[in-house]
N, CA and C atoms as an extended XYZ file, in Angstrom:
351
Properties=species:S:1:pos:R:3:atomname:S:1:resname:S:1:resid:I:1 pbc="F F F"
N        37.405      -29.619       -6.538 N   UNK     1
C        36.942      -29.556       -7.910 CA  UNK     1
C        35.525      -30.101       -8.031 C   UNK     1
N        35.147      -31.273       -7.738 N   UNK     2
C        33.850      -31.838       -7.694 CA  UNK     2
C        32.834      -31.054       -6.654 C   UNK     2
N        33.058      -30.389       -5.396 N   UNK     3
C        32.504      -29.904       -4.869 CA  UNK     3
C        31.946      -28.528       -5.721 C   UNK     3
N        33.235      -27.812       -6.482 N   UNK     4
C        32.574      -26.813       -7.361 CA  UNK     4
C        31.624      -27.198       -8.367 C   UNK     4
N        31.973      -28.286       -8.819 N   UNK     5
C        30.701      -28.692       -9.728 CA  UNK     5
C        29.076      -29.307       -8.997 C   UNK     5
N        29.284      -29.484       -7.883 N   UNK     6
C        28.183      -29.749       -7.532 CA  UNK     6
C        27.405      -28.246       -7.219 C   UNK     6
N        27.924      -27.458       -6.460 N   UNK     7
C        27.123      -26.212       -6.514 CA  UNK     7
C        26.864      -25.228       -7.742 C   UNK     7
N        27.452      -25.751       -9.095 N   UNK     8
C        26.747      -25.369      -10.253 CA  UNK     8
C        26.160      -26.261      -10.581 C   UNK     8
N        25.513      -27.167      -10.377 N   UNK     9
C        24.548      -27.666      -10.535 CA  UNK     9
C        23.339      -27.183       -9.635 C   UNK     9
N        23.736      -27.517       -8.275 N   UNK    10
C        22.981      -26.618       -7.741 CA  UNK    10
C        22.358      -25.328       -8.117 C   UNK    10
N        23.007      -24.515       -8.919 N   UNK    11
C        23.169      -22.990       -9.084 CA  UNK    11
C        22.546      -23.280      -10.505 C   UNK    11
N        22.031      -23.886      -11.347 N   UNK    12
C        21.738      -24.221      -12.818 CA  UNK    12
C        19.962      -24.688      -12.312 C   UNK    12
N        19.963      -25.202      -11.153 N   UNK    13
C        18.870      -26.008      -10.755 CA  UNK    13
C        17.928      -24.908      -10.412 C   UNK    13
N        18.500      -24.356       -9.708 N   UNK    14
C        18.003      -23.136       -8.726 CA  UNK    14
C        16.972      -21.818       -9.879 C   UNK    14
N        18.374      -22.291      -10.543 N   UNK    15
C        17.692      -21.106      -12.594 CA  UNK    15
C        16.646      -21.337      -12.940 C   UNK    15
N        16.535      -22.653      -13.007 N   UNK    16
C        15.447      -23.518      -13.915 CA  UNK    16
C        14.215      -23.395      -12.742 C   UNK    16
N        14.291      -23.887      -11.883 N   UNK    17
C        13.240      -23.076      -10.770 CA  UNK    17
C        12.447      -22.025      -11.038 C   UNK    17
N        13.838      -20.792      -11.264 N   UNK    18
C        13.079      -19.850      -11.315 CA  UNK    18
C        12.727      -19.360      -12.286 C   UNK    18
N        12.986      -20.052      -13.468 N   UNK    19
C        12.273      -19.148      -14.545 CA  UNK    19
C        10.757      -19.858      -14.825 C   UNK    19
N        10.860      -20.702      -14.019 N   UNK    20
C         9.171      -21.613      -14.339 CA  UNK    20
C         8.660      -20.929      -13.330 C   UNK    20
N         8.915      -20.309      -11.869 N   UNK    21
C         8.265      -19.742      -11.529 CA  UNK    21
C         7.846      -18.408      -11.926 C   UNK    21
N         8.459      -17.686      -12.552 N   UNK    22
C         8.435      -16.337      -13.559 CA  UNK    22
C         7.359      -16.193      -13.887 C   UNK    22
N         7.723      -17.659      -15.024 N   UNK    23
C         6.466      -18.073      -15.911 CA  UNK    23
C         4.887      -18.199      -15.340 C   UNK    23
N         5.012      -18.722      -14.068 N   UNK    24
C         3.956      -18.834      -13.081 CA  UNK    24
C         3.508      -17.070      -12.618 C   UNK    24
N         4.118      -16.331      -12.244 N   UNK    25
C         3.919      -15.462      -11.769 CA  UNK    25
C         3.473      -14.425      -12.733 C   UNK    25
N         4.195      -14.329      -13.910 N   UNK    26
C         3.560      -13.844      -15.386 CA  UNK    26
C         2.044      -14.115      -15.877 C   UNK    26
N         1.650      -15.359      -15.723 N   UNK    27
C         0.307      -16.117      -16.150 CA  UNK    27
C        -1.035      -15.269      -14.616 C   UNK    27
N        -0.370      -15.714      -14.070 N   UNK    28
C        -1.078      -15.173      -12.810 CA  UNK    28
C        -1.406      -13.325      -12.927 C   UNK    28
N        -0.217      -12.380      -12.786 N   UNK    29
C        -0.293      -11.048      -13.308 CA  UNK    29
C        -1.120      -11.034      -14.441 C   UNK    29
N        -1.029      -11.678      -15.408 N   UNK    30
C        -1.863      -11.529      -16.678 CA  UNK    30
C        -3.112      -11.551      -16.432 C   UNK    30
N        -3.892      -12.729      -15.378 N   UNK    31
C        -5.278      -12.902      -14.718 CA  UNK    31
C        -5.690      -11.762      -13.827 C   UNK    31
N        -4.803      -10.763      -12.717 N   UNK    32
C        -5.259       -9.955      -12.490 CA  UNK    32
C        -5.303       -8.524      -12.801 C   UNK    32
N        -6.349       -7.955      -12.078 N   UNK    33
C        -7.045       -6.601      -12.777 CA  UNK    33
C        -6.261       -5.323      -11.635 C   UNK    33
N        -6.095       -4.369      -12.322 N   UNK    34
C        -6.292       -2.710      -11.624 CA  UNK    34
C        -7.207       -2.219      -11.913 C   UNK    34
N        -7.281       -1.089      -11.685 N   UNK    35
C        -8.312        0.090      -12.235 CA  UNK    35
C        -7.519        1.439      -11.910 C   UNK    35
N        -7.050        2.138      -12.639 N   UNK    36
C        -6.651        3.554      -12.682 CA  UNK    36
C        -7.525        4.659      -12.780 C   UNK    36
N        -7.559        5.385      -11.940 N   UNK    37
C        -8.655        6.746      -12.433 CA  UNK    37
C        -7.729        8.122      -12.401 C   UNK    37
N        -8.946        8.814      -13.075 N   UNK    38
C        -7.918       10.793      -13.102 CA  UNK    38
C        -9.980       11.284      -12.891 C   UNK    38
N        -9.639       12.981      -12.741 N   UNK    39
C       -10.492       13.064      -12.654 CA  UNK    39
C       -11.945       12.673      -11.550 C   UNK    39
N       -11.725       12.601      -10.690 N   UNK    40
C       -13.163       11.846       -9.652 CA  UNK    40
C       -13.269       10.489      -10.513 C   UNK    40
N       -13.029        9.928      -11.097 N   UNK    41
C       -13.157        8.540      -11.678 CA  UNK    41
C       -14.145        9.153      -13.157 C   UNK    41
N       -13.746       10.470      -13.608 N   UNK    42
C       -14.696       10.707      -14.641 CA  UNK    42
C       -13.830       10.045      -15.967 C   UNK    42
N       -12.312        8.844      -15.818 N   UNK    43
C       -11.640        8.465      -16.549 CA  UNK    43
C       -11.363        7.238      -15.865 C   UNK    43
N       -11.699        5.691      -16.549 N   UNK    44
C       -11.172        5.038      -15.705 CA  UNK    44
C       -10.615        3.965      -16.941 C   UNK    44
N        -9.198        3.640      -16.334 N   UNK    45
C        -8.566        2.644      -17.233 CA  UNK    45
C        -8.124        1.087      -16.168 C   UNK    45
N        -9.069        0.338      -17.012 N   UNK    46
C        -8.705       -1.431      -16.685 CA  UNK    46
C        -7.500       -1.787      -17.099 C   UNK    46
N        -6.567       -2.442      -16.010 N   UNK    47
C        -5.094       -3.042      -16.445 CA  UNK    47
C        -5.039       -4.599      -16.040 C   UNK    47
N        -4.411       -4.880      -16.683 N   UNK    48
C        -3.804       -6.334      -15.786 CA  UNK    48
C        -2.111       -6.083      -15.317 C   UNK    48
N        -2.097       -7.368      -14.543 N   UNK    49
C        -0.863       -7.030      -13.707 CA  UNK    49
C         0.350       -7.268      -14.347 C   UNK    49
N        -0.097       -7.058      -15.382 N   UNK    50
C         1.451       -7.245      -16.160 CA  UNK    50
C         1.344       -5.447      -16.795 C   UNK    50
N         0.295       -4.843      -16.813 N   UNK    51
C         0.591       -3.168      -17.166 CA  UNK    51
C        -0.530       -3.065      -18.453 C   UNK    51
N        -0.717       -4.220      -18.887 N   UNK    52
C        -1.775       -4.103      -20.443 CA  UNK    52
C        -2.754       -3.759      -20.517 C   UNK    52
N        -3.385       -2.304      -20.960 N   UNK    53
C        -4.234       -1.327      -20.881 CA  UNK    53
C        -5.252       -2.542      -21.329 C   UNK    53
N        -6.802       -2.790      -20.764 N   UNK    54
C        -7.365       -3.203      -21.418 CA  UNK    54
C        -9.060       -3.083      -21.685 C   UNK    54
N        -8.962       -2.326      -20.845 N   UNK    55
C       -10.388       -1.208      -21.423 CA  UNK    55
C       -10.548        0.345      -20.603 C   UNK    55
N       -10.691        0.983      -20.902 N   UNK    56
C       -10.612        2.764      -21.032 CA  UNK    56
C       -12.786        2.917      -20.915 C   UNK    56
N       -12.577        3.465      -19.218 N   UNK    57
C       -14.085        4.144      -19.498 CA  UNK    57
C       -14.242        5.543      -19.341 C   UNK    57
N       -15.028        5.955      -20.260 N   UNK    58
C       -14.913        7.732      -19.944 CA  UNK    58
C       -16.239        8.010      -19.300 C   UNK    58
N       -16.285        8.981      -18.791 N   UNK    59
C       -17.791        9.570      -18.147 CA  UNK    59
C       -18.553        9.929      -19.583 C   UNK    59
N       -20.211        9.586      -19.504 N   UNK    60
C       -20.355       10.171      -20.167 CA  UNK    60
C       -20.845       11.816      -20.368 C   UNK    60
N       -20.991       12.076      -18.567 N   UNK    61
C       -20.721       13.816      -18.850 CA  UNK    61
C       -19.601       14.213      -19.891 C   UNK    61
N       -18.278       13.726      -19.141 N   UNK    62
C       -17.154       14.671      -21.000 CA  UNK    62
C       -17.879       14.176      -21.919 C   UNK    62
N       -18.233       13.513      -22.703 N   UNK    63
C       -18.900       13.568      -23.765 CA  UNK    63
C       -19.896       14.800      -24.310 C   UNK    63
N       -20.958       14.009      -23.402 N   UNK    64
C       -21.804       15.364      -23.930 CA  UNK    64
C       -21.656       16.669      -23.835 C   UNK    64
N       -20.596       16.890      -23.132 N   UNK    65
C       -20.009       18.463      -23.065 CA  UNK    65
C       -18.680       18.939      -23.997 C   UNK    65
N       -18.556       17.756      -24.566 N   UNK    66
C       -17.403       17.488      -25.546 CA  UNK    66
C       -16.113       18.554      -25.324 C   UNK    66
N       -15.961       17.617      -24.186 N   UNK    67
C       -14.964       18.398      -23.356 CA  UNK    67
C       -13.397       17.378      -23.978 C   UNK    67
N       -12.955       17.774      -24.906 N   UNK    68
C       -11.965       16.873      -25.398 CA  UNK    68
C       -10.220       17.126      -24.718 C   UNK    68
N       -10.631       18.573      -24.507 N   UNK    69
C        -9.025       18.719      -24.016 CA  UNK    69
C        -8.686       17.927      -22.385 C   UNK    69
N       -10.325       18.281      -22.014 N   UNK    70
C       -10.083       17.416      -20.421 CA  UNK    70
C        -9.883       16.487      -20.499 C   UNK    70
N       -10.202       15.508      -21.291 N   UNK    71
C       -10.417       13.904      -21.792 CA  UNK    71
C        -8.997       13.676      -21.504 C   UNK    71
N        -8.067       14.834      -22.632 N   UNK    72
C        -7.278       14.075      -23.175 CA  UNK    72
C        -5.710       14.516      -21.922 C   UNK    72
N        -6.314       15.676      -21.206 N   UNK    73
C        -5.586       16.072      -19.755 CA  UNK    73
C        -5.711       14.125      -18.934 C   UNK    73
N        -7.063       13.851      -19.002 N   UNK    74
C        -6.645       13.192      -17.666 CA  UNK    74
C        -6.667       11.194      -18.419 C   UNK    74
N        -6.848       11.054      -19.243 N   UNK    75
C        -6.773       10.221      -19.823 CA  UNK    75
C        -5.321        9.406      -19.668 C   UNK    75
N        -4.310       10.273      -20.074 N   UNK    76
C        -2.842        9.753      -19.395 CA  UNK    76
C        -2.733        9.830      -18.343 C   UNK    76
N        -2.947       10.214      -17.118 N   UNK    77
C        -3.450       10.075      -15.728 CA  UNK    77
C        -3.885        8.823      -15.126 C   UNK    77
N        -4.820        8.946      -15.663 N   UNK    78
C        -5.559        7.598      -15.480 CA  UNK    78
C        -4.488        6.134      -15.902 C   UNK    78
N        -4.643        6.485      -17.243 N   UNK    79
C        -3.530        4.765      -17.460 CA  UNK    79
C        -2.022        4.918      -16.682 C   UNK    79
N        -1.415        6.177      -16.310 N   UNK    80
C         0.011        5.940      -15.312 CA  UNK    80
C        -0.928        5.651      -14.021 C   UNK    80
N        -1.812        6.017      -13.648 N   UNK    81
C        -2.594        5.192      -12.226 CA  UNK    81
C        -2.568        3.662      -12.171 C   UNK    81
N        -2.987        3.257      -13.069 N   UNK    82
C        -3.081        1.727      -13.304 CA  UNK    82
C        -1.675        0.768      -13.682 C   UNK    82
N        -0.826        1.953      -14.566 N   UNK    83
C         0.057        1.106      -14.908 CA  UNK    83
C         0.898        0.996      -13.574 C   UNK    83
N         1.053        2.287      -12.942 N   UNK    84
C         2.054        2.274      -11.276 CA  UNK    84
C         1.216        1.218      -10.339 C   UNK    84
N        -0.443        1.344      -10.259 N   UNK    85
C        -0.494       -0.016       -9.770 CA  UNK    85
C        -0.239       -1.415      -10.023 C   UNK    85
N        -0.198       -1.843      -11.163 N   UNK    86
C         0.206       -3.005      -11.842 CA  UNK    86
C         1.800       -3.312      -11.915 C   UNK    86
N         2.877       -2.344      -11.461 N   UNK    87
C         3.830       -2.426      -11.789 CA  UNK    87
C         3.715       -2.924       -9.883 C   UNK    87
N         3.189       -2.242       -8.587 N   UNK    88
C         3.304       -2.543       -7.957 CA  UNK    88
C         2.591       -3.983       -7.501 C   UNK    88
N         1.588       -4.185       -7.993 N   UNK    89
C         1.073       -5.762       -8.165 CA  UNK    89
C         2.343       -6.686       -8.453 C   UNK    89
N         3.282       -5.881       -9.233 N   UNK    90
C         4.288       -6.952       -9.830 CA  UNK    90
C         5.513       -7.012       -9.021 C   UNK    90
N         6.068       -6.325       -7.864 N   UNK    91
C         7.061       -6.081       -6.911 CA  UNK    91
C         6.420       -6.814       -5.541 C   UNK    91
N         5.379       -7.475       -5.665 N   UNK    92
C         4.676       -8.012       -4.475 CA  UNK    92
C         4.758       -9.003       -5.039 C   UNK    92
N         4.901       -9.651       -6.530 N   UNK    93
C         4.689      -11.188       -6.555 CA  UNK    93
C         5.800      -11.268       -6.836 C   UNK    93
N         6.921      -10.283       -7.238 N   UNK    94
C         8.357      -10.796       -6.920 CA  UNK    94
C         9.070      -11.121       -5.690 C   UNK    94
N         8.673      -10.517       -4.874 N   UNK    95
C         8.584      -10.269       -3.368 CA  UNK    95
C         8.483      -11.955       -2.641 C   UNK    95
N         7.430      -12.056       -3.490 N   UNK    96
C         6.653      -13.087       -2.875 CA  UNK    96
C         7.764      -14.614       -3.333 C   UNK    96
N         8.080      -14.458       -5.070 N   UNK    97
C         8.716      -15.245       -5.335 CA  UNK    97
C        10.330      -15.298       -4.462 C   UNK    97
N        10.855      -14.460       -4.117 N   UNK    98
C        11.717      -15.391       -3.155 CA  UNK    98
C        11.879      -15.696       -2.093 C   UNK    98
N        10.089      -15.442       -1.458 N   UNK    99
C        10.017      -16.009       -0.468 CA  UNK    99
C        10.803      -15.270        1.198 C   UNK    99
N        10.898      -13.810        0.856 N   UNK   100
C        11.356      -13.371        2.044 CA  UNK   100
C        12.453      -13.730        2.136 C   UNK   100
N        13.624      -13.793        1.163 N   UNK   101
C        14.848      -13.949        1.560 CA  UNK   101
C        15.496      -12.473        0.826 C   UNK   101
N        16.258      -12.286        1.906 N   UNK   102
C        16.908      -10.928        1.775 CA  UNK   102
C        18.106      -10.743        0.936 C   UNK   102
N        17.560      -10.071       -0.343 N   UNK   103
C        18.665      -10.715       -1.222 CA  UNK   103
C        19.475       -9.301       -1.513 C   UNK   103
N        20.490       -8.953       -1.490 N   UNK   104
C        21.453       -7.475       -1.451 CA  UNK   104
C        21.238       -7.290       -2.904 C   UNK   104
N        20.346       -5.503       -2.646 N   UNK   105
C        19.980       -4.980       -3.904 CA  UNK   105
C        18.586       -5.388       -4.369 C   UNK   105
N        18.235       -6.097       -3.953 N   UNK   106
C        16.537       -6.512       -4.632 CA  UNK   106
C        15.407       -5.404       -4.254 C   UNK   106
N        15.790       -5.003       -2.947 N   UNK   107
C        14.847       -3.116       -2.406 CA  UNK   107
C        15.057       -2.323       -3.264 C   UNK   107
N        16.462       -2.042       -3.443 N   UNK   108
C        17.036       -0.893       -4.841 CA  UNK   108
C        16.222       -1.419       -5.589 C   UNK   108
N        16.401       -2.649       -6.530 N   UNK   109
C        16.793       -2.576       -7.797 CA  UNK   109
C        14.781       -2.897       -8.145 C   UNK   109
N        13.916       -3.000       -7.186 N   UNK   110
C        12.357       -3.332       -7.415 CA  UNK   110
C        12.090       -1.544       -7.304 C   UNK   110
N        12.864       -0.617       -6.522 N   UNK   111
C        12.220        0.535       -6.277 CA  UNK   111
C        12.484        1.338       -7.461 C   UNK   111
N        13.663        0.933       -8.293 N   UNK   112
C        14.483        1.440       -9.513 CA  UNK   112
C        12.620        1.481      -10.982 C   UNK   112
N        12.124        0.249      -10.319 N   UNK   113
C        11.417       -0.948      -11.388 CA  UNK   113
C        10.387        0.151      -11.004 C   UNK   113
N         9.946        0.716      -10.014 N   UNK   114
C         8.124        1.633       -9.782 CA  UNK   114
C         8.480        2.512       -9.824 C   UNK   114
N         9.908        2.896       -9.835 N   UNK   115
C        10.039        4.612      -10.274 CA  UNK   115
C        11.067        5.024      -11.085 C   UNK   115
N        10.421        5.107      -12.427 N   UNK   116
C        11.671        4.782      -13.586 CA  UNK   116
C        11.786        6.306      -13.106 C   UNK   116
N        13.169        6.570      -13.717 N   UNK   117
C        13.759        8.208      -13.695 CA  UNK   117
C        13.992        8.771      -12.862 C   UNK   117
C-alpha cells in the first residue's frame, strides 16, 4: 500500500516537471523564427515555432504586375511552408524534452501532430 503511494508521488512529481518544462519549451518556440516560401521566394512568410504567422513578404514584381490571383495561389503555400516547419521545430523540442527515452507511441502520435489527415 505505501509503496503504491510512493510511486504516485513519484508519478505527480514527474507531471509537475513536465509541465514547467512545456512551459520552457513553449517560451523558447515562441523566440524562434521559420521562413516559409511559394513561388522562388516571390512569397515569403515569417513564423515562430509555435506556428504564429508573423510577417508576410511579397515580391514587389507581383505588385507591379498586379498579379493578384498568383499572390493569392501561393500565399497559402507559403504560410503551410512555415507552419509544417514550425510544427517540425516543435517535434524536435519534444523529442528533445524526454530526453531520448523511448516512449510507446510518441513516433505515431508526433507523426499524427506534422501530418494532420
Amino acid at each position: 500500500m505505501l509503496k503504491g503511494l510512493g510511486n504516485l508521488a513519484n508519478l505527480m512529481m514527474n507531471a509537475r516537471n513536465m509541465g514547467s518544462k512545456m512551459e520552457e519549451i513553449a517560451e523558447r518556440l515562441k523566440q524562434q523564427r521559420v521562413i516559409g516560401s511559394a513561388g522562388g521566394q516571390m512569397i515569403t512568410v515569417h513564423a515562430n515555432g509555435l506556428g504564429q504567422v508573423l510577417q508576410v513578404v511579397i515580391d514587389p514584381s507581383l505588385e507591379c504586375h498586379n498579379d493578384r490571383e498568383l499572390i493569392q495561389d501561393l500565399l497559402p503555400a507559403a504560410i503551410n511552408d512555415a507552419v509544417s516547419k514550425a510544427k517540425q521545430m516543435h517535434v524536435e523540442a519534444m523529442k528533445e524534452m524526454t530526453g531520448g527515452l523511448e516512449l510507446p507511441g510518441l513516433d505515431d502520435a508526433l507523426k499524427q501532430f506534422t501530418n494532420p489527415g
